[in-house]
Structures are given as structure tokens and as C-alpha cells.
C-alpha positions as CSV (number, residue, x, y, z in Angstrom):
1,X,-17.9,0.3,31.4
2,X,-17.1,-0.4,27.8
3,X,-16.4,-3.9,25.7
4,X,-13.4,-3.4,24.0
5,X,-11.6,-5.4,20.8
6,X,-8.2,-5.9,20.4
7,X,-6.3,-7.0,17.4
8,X,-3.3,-7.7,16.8
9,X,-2.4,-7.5,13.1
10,X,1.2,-8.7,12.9
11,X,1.4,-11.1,10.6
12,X,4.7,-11.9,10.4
13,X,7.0,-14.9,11.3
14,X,10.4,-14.4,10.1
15,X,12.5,-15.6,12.1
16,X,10.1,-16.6,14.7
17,X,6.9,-14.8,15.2
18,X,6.5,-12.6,18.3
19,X,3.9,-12.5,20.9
20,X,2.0,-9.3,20.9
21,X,3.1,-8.0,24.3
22,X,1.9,-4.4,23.3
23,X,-1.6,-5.4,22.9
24,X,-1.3,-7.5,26.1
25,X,-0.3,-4.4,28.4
26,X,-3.0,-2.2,26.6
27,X,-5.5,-5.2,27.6
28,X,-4.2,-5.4,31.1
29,X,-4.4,-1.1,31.5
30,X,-7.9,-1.5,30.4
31,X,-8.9,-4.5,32.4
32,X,-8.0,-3.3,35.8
33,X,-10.0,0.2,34.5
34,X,-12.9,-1.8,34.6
35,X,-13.6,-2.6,31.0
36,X,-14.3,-5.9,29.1
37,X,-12.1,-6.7,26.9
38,X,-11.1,-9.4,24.2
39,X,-8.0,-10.3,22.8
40,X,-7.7,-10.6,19.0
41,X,-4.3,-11.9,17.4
42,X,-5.2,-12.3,13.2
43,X,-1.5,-14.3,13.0
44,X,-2.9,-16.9,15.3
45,X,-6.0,-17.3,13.8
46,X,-4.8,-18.2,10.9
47,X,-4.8,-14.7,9.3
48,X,-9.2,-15.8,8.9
49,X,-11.4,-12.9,7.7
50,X,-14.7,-14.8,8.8
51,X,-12.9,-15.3,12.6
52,X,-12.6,-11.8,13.4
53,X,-15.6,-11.2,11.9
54,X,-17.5,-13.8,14.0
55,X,-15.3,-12.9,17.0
56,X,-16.5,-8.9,16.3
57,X,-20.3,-10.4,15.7
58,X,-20.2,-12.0,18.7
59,X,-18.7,-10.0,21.4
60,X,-20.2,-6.9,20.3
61,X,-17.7,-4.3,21.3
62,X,-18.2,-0.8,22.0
63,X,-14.8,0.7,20.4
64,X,-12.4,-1.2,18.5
65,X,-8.5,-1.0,19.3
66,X,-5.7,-2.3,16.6
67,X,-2.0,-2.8,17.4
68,X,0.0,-1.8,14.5
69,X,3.7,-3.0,15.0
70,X,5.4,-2.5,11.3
71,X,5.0,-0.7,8.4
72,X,7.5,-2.8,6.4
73,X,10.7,-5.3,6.7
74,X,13.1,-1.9,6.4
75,X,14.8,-4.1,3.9
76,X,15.6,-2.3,0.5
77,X,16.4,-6.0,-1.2
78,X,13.2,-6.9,-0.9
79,X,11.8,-3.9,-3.7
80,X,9.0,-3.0,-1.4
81,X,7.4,-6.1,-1.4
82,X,7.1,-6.0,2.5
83,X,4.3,-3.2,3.1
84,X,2.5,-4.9,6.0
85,X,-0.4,-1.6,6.1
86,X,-2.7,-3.0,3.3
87,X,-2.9,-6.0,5.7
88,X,-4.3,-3.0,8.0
89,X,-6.4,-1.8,5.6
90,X,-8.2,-5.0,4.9
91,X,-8.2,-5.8,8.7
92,X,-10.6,-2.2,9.1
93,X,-12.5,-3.0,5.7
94,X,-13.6,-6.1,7.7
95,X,-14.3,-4.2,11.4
96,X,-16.4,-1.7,9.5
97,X,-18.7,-4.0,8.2
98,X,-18.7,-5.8,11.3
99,X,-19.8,-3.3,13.9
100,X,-20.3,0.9,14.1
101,X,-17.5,0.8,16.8
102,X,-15.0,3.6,16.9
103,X,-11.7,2.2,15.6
104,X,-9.0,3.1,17.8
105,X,-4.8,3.0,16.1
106,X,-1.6,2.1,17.8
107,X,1.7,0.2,18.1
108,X,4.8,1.5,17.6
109,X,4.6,1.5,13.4
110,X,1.5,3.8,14.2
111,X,3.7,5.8,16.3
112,X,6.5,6.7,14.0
113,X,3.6,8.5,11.3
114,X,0.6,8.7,13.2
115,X,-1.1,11.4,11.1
116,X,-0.3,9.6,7.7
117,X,-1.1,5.9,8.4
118,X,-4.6,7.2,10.8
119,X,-5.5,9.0,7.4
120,X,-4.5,5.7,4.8
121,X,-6.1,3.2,6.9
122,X,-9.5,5.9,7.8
123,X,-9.1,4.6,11.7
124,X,-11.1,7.2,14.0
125,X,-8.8,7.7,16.8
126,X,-5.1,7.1,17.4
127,X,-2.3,7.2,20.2
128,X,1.0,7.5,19.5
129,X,3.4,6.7,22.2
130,X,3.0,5.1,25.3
131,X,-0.4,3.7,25.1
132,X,-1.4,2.2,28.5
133,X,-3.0,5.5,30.3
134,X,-3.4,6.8,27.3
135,X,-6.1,4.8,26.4
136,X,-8.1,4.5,29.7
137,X,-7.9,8.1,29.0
138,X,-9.3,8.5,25.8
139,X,-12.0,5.4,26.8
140,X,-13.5,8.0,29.2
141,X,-13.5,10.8,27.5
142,X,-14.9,9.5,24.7
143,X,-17.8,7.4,27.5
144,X,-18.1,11.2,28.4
145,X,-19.1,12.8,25.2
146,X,-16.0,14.9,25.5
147,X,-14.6,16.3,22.2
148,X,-11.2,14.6,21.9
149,X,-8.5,14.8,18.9
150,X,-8.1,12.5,16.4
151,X,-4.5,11.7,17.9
152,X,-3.1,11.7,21.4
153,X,0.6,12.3,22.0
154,X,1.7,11.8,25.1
155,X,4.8,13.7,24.4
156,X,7.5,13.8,27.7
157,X,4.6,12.9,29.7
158,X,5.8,8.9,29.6
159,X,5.2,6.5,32.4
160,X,7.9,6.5,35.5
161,X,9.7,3.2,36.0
162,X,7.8,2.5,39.3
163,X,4.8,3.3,37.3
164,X,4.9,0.6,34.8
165,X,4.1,-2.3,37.0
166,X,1.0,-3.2,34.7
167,X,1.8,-6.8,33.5
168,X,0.3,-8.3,30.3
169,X,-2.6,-9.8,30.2
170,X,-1.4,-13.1,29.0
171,X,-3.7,-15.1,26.8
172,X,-3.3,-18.9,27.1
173,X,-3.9,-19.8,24.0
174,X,-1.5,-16.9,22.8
175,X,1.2,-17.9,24.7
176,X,0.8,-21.5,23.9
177,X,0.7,-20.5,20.5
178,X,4.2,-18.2,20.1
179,X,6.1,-20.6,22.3
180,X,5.1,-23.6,20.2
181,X,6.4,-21.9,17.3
182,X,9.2,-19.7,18.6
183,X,10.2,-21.5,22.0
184,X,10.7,-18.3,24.3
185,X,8.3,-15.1,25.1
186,X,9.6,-11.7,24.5
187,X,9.0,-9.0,27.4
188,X,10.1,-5.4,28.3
189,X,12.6,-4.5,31.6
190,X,12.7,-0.4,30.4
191,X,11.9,2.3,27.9
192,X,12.9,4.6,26.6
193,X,16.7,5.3,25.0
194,X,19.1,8.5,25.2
195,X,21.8,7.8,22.1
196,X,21.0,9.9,19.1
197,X,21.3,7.4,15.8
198,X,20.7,9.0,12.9
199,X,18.1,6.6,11.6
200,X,16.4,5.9,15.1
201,X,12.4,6.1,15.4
202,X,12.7,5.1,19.6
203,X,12.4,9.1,20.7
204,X,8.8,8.9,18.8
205,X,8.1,5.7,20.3
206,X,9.0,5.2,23.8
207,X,11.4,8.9,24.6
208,X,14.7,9.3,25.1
209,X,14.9,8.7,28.9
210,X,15.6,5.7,30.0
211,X,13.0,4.0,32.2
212,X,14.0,0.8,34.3
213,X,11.0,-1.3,35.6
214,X,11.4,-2.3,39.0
215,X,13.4,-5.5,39.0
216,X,11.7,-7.8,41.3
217,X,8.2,-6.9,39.2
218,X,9.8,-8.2,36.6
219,X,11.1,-11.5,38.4
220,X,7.6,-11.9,39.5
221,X,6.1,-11.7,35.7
222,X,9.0,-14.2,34.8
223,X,8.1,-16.9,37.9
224,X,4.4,-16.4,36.7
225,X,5.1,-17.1,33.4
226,X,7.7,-20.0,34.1
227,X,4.9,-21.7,36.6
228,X,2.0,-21.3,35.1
229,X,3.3,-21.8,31.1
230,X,6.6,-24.0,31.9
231,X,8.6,-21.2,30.0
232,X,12.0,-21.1,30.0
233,X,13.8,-19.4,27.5
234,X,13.3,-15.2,27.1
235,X,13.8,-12.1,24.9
236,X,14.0,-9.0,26.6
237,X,12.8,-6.5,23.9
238,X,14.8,-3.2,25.3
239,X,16.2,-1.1,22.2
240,X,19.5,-1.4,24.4
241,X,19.7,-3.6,27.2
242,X,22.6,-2.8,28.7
243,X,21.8,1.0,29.8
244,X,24.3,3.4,31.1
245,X,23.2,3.6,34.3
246,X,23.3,-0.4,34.7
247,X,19.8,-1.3,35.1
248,X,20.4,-4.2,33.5
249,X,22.5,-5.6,35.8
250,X,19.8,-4.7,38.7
251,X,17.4,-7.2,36.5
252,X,20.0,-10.0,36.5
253,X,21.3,-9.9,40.1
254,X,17.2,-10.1,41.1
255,X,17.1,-13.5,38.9
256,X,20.2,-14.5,40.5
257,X,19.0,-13.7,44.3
258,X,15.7,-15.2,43.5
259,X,17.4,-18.5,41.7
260,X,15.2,-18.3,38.9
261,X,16.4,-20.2,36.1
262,X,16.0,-19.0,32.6
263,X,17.3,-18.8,29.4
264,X,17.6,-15.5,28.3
265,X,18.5,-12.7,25.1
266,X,18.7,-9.0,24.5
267,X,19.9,-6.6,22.1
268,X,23.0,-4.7,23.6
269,X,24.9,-1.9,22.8
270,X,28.6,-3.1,22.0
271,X,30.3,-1.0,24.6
272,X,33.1,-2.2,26.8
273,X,32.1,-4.8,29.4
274,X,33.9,-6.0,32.1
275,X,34.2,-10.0,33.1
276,X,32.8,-9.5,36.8
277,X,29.6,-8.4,34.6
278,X,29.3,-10.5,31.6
279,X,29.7,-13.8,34.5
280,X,26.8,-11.7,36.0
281,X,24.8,-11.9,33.1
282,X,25.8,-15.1,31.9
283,X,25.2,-16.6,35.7
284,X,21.6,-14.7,35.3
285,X,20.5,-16.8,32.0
286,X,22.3,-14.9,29.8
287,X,22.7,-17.5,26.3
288,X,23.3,-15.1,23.4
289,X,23.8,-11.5,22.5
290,X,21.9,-9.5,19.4
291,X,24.4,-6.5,19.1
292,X,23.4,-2.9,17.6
293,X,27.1,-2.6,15.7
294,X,25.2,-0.9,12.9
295,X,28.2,0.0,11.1
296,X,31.8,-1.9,9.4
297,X,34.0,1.4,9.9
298,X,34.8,4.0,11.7
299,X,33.6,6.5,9.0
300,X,30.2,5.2,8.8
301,X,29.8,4.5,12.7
302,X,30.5,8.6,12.7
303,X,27.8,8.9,10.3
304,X,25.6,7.1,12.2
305,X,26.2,9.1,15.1
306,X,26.7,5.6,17.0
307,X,29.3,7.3,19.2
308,X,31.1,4.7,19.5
309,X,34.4,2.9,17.2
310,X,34.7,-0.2,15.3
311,X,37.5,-0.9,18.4
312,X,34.6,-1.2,21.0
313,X,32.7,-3.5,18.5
314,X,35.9,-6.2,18.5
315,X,36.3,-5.6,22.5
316,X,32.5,-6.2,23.1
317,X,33.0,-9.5,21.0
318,X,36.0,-10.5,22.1
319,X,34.3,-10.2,25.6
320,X,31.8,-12.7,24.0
321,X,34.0,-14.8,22.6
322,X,35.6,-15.4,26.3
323,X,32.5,-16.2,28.1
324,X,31.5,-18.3,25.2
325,X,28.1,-16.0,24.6
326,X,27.5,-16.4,20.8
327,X,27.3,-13.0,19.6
328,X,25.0,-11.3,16.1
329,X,26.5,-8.2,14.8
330,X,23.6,-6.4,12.8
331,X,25.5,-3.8,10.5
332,X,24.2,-1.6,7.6
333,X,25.9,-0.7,4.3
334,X,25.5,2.4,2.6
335,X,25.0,5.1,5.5
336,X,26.3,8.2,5.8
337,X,30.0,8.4,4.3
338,X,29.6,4.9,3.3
339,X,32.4,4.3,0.0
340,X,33.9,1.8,-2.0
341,X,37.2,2.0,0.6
342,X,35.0,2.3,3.3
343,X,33.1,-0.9,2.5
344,X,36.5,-2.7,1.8
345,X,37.9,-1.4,5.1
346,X,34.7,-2.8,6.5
347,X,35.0,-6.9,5.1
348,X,38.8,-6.4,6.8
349,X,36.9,-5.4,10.1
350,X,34.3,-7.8,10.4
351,X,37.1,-10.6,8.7
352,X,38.2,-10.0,12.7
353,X,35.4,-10.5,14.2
354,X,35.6,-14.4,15.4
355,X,33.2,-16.4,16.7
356,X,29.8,-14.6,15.5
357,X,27.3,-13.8,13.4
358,X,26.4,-11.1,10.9
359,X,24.1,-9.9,9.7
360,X,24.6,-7.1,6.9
361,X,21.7,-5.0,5.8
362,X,21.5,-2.7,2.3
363,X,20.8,0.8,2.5
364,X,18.8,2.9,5.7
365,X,15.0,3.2,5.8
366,X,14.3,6.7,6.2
367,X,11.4,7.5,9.2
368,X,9.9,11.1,9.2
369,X,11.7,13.3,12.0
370,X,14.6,11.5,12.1
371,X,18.0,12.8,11.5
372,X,18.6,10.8,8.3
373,X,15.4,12.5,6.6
374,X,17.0,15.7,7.1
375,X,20.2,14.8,5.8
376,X,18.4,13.5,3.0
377,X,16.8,16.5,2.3
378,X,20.1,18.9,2.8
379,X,21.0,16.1,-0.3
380,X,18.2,16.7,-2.3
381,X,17.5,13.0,-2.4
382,X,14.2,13.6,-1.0
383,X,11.9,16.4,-0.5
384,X,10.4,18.0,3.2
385,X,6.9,17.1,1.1
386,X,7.9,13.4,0.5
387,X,5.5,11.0,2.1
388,X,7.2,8.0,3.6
389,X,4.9,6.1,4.1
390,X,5.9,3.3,1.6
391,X,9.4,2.5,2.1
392,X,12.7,4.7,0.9
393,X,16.0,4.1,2.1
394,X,19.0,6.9,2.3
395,X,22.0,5.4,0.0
396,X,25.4,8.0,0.9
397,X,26.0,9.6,-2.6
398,X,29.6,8.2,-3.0
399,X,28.3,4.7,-3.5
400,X,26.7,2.8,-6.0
401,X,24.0,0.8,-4.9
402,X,24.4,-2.0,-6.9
403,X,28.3,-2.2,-6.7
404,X,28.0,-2.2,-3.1
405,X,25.6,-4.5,-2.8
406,X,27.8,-6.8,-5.2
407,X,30.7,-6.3,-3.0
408,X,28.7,-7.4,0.2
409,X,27.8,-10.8,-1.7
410,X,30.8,-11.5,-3.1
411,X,32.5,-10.9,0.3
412,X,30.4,-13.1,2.6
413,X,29.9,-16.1,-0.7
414,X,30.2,-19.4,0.9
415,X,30.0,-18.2,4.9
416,X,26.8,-19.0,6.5
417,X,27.9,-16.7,9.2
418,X,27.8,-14.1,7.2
419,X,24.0,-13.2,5.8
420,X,23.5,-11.1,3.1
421,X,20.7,-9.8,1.6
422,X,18.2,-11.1,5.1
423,X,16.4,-13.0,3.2
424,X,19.2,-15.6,3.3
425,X,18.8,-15.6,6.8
426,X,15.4,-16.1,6.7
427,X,15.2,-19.2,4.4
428,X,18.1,-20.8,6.5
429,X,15.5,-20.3,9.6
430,X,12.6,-21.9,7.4
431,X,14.7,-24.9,6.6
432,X,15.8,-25.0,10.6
433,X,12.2,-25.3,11.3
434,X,11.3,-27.7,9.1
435,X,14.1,-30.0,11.4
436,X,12.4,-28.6,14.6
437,X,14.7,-25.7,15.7
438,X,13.3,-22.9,16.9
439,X,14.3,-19.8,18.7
440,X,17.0,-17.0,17.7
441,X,18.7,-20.3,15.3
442,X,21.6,-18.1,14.1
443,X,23.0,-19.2,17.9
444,X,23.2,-22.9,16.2
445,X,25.7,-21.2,14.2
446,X,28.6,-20.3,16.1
447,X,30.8,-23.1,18.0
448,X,33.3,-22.5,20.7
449,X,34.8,-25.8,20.3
């Protein structure tokens, strides 16, 4: 069998950084194939050149694996100064001169533009997609002097739900690491999502069938990692938590039945929600809400294709509101349709919004195959030849970027539950910190009282 590197090359830490569960599952696949294998996180080792290259030195591996989780902050008011890959690229620079091993790319950045990031950063091999079987796969072949290509896809051919029972191989040291400096552990209950947002990169990542681990598998990983780490507080990482065909609610009757007791957060869907449920939920763990709203009116919620109205976004936070669940709205400026009206419609909208954050973003970073990229291109903003690799955002043609962006300021001046540009957000996390808050934080914000 074959030694195997890992490295995770996130670096970032706004708000909180993230433990590197894709890396961890990959480890665990490869593990219980037989191999060797060694964990490699470059954030928690202090981002050190000459420790990954000792670590490579001295564990000699046969093929090298990097997990590649963002290309950039998707922020247009930061001017580009957020392009994670060169990190990449001095990461590889460093593994080349370390050992002869095959590098092997994934992650769900690498995912979304496979072809043009394996090419930038000269990696050997790469998997988009699902990455667990894919790799034990691609290990063997490779052991077998097979002729493989340079990228696998594993297309509709995603895991089942009973199929992906392969818990992370959780590092210590790792864990002990990400809670001390974000107090919680983030972890998966499904793949996959089915809604067709314009901007959305999940399809290329995970498919667009939802996939619902089986519940009491994911109790057990929670136990494990509440006995053997004293964890207590959770993010489950699901693009939408609370799926159509209530999966979610399977999860939190299991903690219930079991009487685990967590703290827990997800990123929902604001769709109507009953009382019976949301007591579920909250009687599950349930301690705040991250909501995909993504839009301030009706007329850019169309354009989004979020299929669903700025009506359901009040209901799903007046349901909050009542069970006293602080909510975040994350909405974006500037889609499709966006206008001066429609932006002044949008301040009245979110002015009824009580109780809860938001968080209001500038502009939408366009992903190759998405829908936006082609509506871009119908435009003539942007060409099928384009590369977008660094980022570009889609601005609707009947704003002005700068005027908007002025009207989003001026609007939420003097609010601190209202963030605008994100990197407000971000420097009210730093200075949290710095008192010895950690977690989600904007929660701290909101006060039923």
C-alpha cells in the first residue's frame, strides 16, 4: 500500500477558521483502504514553509493529495485582494522540491474549475466532485500502472446516503486546534442540493440530489466527538439544512431520542416552518440560524431564481423571532434586475426584519457553468472565452455600482446589525476575539429582551 500526504491549504480565519473536514474524510476513505497516511493542515502550522517541508522529508510519501477549499472571498469590495491560489502555488513550489511524488488536486474550489486551476497550479492529477472513492480509485490505478486522466469526474455517479458512513479521521491536535480558536467543529448530515440559483456552484460540487446520511451515524460521530474532545457546540455545513423531504428533522429527533446535548447551527433555506418543528429543532440544540435570503425584493429574488418571495423571508424570521433563535439574513445587491427602486424597496424590507442580522454583500461572483455566466454572456459583459479564474462579479446593467454601493452604506450607517461591505463584519469579529468570544459572534448581536 501507498504513504499518502495530505494538506490542507486553507488559510483563512475570518470569522473563525474551519476545520478541514474534507481532507479528514478523504484520510479516513484512504485509511480503511489500507494506505498510510498523514494529515497536513498549513493554517495550523503556522502557515511554515520549512514544516511541510520537514513533514514531506520525513514521512516520505508516495503521492501527494492537497485540499483546495477557495479560490477567493467572492467579495467584489475587497478589489481582488482575496485570491487564495497563489497560496496554492507556493504550497506545490515547496512539495516539488520536497519529493518526486505525484501531486494529487481537490476540494470543492478545485471542483468548480478543475481544468483551469490543475493547469495554474501544474498539479498532476485531480478529482472533482466527491472525492472519497474517487481517490482509493485513482490510488490503485495509478499502484497499477494503469493510464488514468488528468481529472476524474464522478459525474451522477455520487455516494448514496447509506453509503457515506466514512467518518473523518479526526486529528487531535487538529481538533484541539479549531475548537480553541473557533469553539464548535463543523460536520456534514447530507449532500447534495436540488434548487437552481443562478449563481450556485453545489451541482459541480456535491449534485443536485439530495443525500441524507443516516441519522444515528451521525449521532454516533457527534457522541464520539463530545466524549473523546468535550465538544459541544456544532455547524452542520449542509448548503440547506432544512431539505424538502425533512431529513433534517430525522437528524434532530435522533439527538433528541439519544439525549445528546449540543449546541448547534446550520444554514437554512427561509421557507415556511411550522412551531411543532422549529421546538423540534430548538429542543435538538438548535441556537442560531444562518439564512440563504440572498435577495432584498421580490424582483431580484426572481432573478436569482430563489423561488421563493421576500414574504417567506419575514415568515421564516418572524418564526425565529418567536422561538427566540437569533437569525443572519445573507443578501446580495446588484443581481439580476437589481435597480435604484429595487434597492430602496429592499432597505424598506429588511427595515421589517426584527430581531436579526444582515449581512449585505456587493455584486455576484460569477463561477464557470453557472447560470449567471450565461446571462452574462447573453449581456455581453463577459465573453464564453473569459477565464474566471481570478475573481468577476455580474453587476445587473440598470445599476450603478458605486451608487448602489453608496446607498447600502448610507442605509445601514450607525446599525451594527446591519454589515456592509463584510469586512465590517470581519473587524467586529477580530475585536470580539481579542475579548475572548468566539464562535458565529454576530449571535452576541441580537437580544430578545
Amino acid at each position: 500500500m501507498s504513504r499518502i500526504f495530505l494538506v490542507s491549504s486553507n488559510t483563512i480565519v475570518d470569522p473563525y477558521p474551519v476545520y478541514p473536514v474534507g481532507m479528514a474524510i478523504i484520510a479516513s476513505a484512504l485509511t480503511r483502504a489500507g494506505h498510510e497516511v498523514r494529515q497536513f493542515d498549513f493554517l495550523a502550522e503556522e502557515q511554515s514553509d520549512a514544516r511541510l517541508r520537514k513533514a514531506i522529508y520525513d514521512f516520505g510519501p508516495h503521492y501527494v493529495g492537497i485540499s483546495i477549499r477557495n479560490i477567493d472571498a467572492a467579495d467584489h469590495c475587497l478589489n481582488g485582494n482575496d485570491w487564495y491560489l497563489s497560496t496554492d502555488l507556493g504550497l506545490i513550489k515547496i512539495i516539488r522540491e520536497a519529493t518526486p511524488a505525484p501531486v494529487i488536486l481537490g476540494g470543492s474550489a478545485f471542483s468548480v474549475m478543475p481544468e483551469e486551476i490543475l493547469n495554474y497550479l501544474g498539479g498532476d492529477y485531480g478529482i472533482a466532485g466527491e472525492g472519497e472513492q474517487a481517490v482509493c480509485d485513482l490510488i490503485e490505478a495509478l499502484n497499477e500502472g494503469l493510464s488514468v486522466p488528468a481529472i476524474t469526474r464522478k459525474g451522477a455517479a455520487f455516494c448514496s446516503g447509506d453509503a457515506m458512513t466514512c467518518q473523518p479521521l479526526w486529528e487531535p491536535g487538529l481538533v484541539n486546534f479549531y475548537t480553541g480558536r473557533s469553539g464548535m467543529i463543523s460536520m456534514q448530515t447530507k449532500r447534495g442540493c436540488p434548487y437552481k440559483c443562478v449563481y450556485c456552484t453545489y451541482p459541480a460540487i456535491e449534485g443536485d440530489i439530495v443525500r441524507q446520511r443516516p441519522p444515528d451515524d451521525i449521532a454516533d460521530e457527534v457522541e464520539k466527538l463530545q466524549k473523546t474532545y468535550g465538544i459541544n457546540t456544532f455547524y452542520f455545513t449542509d448548503s440547506i439544512f432544512n431539505d424538502e423531504e425533512g431529513g433534517y428533522l430525522n437528524v434532530a429527533e435522533t439527538l433528541v431520542r439519544r439525549g445528546i446535548k449540543i449546541k448547534w447551527a446550520a444554514f437554512f433555506r427561509p421557507e415556511e416552518i411550522s412551531k411543532d418543528r422549529m421546538s423540534l429543532l430548538k429542543q435538538s440544540g438548535l441556537y442560531a440560524i444562518e439564512a440563504g435570503s440572498d435577495a432584498a425584493s421580490d424582483e431580484t429574488l426572481s432573478g436569482l431564481n430563489k423561488q421563493f418571495t421576500f414574504d417567506d423571508v419575514y415568515e421564516f424570521n418572524q418564526a425565529c423571532v418567536d422561538a427566540q433563535i437569533p437569525c443572519a439574513h445573507y443578501v446580495i445587491f446588484g443581481g439580476p434586475g437589481e435597480s435604484e427602486a429595487s434597492v430602496r424597496k429592499g432597505f424598506v424590507n429588511l427595515e421589517m426584519l426584527k430581531n436579526c442580522v444582515v449581512f449585505a454583500f456587493s455584486g455576484i461572483r460569477i463561477f464557470p457553468g453557472t447560470m449567471i455566466q450565461a446571462q452574462a454572456i447573453e449581456e455581453g459583459v463577459l465573453r464564453k472565452s473569459d477565464s474566471l479564474l481570478k475573481p468577476t462579479y455580474y453587476f445587473s446593467p440598470e445599476i450603478d455600482v458605486e451608487t448602489m454601493d453608496n446607498m447600502v452604506k448610507t442605509g445601514f450607517k450607525g446599525r451594527r446589525d446591519r454589515i456592509f461591505p463584510p469586512s465590517q463584519g470581519l473587524e467586529m469579529a477580530r475585536v470580539m476575539n481579542k475579548y475572548g468570544y468566539y464562535g458565529l459572534l454576530w449571535d452576541r448581536l441580537i437580544s430578545f429582551r
